[in-house]
Backbone and ligand atoms as CSV (ligand in chain L), in Angstrom:
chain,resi,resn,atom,element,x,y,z
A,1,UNK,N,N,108.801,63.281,80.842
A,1,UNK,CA,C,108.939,64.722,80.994
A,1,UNK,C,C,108.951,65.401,79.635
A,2,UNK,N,N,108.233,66.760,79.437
A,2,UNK,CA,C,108.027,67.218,78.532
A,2,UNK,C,C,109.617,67.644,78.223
A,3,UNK,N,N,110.337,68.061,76.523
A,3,UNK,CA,C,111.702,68.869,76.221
A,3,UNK,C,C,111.337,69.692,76.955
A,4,UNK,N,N,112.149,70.866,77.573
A,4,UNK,CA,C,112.194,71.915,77.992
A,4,UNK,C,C,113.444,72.443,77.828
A,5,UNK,N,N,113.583,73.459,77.288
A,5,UNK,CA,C,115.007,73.800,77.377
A,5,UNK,C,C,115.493,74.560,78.243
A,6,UNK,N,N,116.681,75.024,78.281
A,6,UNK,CA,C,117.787,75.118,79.496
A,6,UNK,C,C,117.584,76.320,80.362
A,7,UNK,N,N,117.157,77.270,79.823
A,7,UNK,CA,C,116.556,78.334,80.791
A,7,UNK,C,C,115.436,77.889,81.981
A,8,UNK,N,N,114.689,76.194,81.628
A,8,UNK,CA,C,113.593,76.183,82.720
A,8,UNK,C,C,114.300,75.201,83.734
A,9,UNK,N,N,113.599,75.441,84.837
A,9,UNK,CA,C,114.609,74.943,86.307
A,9,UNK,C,C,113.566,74.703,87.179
A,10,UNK,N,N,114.115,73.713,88.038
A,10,UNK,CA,C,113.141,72.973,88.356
A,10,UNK,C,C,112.459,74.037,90.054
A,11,UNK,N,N,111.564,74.210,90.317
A,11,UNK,CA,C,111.510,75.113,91.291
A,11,UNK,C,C,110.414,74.586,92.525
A,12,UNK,N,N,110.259,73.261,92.669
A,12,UNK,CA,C,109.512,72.635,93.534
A,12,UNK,C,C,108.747,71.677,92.391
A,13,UNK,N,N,107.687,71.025,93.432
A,13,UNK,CA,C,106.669,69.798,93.416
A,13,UNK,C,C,105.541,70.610,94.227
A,14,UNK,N,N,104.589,70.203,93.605
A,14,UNK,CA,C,103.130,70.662,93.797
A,14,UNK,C,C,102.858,70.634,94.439
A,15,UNK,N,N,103.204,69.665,95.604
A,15,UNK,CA,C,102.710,68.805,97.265
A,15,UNK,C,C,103.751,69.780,97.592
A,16,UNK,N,N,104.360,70.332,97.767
A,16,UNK,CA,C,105.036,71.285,99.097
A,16,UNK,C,C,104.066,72.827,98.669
A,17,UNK,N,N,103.324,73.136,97.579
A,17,UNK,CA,C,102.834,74.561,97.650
A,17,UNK,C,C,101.027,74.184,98.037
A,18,UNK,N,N,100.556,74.554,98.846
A,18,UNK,CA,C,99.305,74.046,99.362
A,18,UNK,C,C,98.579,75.527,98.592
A,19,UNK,N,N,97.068,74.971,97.808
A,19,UNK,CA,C,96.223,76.346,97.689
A,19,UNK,C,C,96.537,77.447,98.580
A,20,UNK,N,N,96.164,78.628,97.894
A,20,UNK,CA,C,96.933,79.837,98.422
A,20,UNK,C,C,97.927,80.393,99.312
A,21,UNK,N,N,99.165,79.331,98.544
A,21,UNK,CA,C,100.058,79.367,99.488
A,21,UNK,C,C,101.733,79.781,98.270
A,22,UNK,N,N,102.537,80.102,98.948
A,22,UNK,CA,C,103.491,80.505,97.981
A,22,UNK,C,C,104.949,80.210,98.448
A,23,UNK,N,N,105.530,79.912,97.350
A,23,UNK,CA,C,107.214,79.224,98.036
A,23,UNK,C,C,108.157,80.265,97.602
A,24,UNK,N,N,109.389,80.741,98.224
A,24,UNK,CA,C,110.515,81.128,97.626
A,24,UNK,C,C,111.471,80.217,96.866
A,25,UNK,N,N,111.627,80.562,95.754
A,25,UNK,CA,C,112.533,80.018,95.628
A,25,UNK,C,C,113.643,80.934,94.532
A,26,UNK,N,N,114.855,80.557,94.448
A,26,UNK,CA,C,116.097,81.281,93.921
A,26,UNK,C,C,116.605,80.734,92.882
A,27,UNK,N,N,116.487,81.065,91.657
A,27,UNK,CA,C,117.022,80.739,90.452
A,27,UNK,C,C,118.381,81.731,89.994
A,28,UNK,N,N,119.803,81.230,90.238
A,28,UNK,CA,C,120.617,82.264,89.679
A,28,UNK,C,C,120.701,83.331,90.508
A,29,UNK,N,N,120.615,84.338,90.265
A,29,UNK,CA,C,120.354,85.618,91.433
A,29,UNK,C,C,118.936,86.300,90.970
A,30,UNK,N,N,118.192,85.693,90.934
A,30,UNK,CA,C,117.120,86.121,90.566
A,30,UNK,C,C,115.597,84.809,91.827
A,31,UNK,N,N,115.247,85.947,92.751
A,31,UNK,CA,C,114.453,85.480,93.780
A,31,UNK,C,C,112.918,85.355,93.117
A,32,UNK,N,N,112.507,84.759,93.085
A,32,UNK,CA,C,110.630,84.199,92.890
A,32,UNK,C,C,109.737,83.470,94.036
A,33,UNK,N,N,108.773,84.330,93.861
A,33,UNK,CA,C,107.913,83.623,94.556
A,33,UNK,C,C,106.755,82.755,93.913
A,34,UNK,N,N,106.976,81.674,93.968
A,34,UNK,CA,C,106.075,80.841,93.126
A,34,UNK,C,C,104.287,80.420,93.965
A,35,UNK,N,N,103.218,80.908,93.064
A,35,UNK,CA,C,102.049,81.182,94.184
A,35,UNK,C,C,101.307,79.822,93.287
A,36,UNK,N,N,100.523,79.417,94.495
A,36,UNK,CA,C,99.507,78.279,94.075
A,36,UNK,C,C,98.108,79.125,93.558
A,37,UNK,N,N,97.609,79.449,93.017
A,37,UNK,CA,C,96.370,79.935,92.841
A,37,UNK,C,C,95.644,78.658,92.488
A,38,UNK,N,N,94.577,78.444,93.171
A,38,UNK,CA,C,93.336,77.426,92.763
A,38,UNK,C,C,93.943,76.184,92.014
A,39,UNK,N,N,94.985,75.724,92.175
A,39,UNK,CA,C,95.747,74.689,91.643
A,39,UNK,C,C,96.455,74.810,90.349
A,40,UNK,N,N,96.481,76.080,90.242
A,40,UNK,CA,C,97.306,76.408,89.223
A,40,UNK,C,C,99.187,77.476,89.659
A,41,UNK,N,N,99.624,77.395,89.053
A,41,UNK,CA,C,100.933,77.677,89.495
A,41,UNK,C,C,101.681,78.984,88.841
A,42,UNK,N,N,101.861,80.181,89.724
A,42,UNK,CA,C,102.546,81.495,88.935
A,42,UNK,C,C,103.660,81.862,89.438
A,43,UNK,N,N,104.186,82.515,88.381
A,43,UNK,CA,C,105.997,83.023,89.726
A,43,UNK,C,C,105.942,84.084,89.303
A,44,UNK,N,N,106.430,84.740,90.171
A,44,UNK,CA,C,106.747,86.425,89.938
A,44,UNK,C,C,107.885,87.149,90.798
A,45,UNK,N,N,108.807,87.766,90.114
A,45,UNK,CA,C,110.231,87.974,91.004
A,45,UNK,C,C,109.404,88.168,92.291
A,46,UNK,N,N,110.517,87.705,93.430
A,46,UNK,CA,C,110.206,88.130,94.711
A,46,UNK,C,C,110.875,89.368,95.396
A,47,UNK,N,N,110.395,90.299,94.496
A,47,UNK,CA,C,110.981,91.747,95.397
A,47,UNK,C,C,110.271,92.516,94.970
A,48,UNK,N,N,109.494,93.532,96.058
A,48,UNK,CA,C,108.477,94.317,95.712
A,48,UNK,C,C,109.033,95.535,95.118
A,49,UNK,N,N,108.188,96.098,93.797
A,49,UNK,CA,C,108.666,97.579,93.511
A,49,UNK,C,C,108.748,98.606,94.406
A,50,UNK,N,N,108.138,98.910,95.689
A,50,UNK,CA,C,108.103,99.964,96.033
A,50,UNK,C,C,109.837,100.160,96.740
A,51,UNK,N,N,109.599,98.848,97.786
A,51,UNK,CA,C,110.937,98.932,98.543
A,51,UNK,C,C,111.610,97.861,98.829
A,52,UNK,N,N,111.269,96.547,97.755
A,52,UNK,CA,C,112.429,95.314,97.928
A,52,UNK,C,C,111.505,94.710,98.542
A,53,UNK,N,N,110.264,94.321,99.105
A,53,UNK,CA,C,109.807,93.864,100.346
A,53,UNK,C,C,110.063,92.352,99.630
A,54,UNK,N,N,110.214,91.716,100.761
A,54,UNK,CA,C,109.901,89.815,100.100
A,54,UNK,C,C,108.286,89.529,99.930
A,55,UNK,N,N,107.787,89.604,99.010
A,55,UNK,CA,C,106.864,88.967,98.612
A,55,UNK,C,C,106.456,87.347,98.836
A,56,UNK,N,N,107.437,87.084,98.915
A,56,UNK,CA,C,106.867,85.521,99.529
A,56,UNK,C,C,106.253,85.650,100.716
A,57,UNK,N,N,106.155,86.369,101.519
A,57,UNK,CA,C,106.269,86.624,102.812
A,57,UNK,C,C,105.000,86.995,102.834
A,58,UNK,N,N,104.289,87.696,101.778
A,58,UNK,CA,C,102.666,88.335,101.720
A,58,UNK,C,C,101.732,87.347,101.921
A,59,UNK,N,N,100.499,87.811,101.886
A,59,UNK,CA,C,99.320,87.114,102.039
A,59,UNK,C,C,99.047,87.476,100.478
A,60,UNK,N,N,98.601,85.883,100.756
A,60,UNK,CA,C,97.710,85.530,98.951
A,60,UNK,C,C,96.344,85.561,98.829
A,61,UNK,N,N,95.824,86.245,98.252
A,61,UNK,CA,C,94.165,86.594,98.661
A,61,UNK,C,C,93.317,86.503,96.925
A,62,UNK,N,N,92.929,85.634,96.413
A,62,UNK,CA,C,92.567,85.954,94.992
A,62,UNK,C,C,93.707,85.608,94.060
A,63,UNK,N,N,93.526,86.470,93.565
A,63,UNK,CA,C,94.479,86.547,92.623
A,63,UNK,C,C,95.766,87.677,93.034
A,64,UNK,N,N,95.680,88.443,93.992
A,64,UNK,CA,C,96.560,89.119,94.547
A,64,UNK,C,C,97.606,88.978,96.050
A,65,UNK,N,N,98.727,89.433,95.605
A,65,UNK,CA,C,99.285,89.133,96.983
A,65,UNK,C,C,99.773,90.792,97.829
A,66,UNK,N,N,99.986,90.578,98.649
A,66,UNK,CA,C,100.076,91.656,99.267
A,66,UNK,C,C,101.570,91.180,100.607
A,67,UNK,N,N,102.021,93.285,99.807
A,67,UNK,CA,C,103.739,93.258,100.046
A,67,UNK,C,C,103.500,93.264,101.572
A,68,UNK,N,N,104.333,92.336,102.892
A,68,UNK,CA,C,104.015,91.696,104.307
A,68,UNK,C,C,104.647,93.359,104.834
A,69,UNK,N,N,105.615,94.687,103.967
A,69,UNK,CA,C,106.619,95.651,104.645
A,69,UNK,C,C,105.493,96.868,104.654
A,70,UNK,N,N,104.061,97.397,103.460
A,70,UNK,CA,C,103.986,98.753,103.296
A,70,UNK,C,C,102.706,98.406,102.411
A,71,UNK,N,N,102.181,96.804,102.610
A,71,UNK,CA,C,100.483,96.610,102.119
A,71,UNK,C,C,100.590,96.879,100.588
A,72,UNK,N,N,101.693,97.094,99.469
A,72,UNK,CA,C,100.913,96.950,98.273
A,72,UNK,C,C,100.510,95.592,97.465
A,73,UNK,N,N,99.676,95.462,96.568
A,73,UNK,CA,C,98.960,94.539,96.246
A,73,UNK,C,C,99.564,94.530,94.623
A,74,UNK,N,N,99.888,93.034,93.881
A,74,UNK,CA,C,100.143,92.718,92.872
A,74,UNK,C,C,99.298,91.372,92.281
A,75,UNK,N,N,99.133,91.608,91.375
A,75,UNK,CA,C,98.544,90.529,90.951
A,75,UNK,C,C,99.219,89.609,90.521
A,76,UNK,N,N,99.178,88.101,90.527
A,76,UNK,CA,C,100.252,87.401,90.529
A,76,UNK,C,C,100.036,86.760,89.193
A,77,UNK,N,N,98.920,86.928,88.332
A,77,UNK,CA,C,99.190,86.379,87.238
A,77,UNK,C,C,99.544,87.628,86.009
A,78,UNK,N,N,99.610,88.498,85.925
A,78,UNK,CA,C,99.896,89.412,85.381
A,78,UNK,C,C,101.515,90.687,86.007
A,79,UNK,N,N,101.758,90.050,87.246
A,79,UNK,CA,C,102.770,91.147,87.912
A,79,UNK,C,C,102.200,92.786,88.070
A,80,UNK,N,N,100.921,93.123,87.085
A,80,UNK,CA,C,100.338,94.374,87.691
A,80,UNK,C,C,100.288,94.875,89.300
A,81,UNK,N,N,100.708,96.331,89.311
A,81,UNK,CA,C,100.787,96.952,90.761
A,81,UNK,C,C,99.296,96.970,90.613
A,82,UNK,N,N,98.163,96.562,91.857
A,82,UNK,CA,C,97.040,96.704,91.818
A,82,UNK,C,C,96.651,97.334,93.305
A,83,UNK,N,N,97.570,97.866,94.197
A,83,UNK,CA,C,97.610,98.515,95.543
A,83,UNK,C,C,98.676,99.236,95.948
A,84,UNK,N,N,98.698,100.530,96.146
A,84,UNK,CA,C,99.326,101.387,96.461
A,84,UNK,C,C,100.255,100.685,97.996
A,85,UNK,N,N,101.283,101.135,98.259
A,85,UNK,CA,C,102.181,102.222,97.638
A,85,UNK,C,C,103.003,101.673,96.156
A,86,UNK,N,N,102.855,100.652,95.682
A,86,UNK,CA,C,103.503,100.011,94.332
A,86,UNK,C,C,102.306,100.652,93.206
A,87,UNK,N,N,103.335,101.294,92.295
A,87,UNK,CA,C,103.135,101.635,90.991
A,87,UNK,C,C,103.474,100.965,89.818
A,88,UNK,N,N,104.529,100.368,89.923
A,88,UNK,CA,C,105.645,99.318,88.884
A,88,UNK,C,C,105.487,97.913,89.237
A,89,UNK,N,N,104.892,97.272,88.137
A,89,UNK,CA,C,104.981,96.059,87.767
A,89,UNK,C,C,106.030,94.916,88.339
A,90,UNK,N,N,105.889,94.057,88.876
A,90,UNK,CA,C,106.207,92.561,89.049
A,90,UNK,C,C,107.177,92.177,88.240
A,91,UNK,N,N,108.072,91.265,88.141
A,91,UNK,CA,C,108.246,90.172,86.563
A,91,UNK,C,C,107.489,89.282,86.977
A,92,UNK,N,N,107.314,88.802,86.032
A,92,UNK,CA,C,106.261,87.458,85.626
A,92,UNK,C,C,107.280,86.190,85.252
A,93,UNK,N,N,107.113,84.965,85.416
A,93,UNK,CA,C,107.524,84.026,84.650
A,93,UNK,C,C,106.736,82.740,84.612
A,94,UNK,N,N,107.253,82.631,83.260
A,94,UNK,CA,C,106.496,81.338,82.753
A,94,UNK,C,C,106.775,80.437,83.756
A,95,UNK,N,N,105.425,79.660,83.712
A,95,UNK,CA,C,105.815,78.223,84.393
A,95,UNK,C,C,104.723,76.889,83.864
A,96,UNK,N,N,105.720,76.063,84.040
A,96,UNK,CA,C,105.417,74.976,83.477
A,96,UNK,C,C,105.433,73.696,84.507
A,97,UNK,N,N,104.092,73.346,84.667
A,97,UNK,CA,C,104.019,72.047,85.903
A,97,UNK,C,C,103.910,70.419,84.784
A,98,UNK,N,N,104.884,69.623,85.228
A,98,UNK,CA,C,105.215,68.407,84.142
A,98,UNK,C,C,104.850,67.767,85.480
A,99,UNK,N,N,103.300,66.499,85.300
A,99,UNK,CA,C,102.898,65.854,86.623
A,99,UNK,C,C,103.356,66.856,88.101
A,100,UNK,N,N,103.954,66.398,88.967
A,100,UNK,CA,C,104.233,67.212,90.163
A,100,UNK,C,C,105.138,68.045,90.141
A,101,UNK,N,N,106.096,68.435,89.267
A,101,UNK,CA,C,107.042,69.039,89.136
A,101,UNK,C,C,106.849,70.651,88.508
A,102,UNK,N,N,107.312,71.602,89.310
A,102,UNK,CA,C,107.169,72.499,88.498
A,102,UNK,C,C,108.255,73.511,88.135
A,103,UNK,N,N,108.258,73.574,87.066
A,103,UNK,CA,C,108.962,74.398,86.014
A,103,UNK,C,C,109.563,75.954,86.139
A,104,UNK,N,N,110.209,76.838,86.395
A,104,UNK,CA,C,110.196,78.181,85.993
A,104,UNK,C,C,110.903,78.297,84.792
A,105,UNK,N,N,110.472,79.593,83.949
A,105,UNK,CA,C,111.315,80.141,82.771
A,105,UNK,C,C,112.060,81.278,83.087
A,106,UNK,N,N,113.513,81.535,83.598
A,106,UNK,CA,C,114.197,82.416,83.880
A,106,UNK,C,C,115.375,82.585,83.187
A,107,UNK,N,N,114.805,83.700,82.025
A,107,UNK,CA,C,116.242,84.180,80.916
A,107,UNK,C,C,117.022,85.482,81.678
L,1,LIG,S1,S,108.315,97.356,100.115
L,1,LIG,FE1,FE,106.468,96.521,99.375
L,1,LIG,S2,S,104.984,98.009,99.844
L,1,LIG,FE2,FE,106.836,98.905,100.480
């Protein structure tokens, strides 16, 4: 396993997130939804700007997911609002996949 230091936590294995598919998971009090894109791996808090919606809960389409409460669209590798009714940005977090394991960075 690569050092990593203490802010990164372990937030699943690769085999439970299937292509375009996305997991919740809870670091601290801080909710993420961690998305598979094309076999690559992004997290982005799981609460939508407009009105809290759970984002895990959206459909993953591209590179965007879309809030399951009021249809807005974020992009999951950047946290950009890219569909109305969301104006305000995502958080983003680093992540780091070591073989099957994958990583979040949550300071
Ligand atoms: S809560 Fe997400 S679009 Fe309204």
């Amino acid at each position: 396993m690569a050092v990593l230091g203490t802010d990164w936590t372990l937030a699943g294995h690769a085999g439970e997130i299937p292509e375009g598919q996305v997991k919740q998971v809870t670091v601290g009090d801080v909710r993420l939804a961690v998305c598979n894109l094309d076999g690559k791996f992004f997290a982005i808090e799981d609460v939508c700007t407009h009105d809290n919606g759970p984002l895990n809960q959206g459909c993953l389409e591209g590179e965007e997911i879309e809030c399951p409460r009021h249809g807005a669209l974020f992009n999951v590798r950047t946290g950009e609002a890219t569909g109305m009714p969301a104006v305000m940005p995502v958080r983003t977090f680093a992540v780091h996949l070591d073989g099957d394991a994958i990583y979040v960075h949550v300071a």
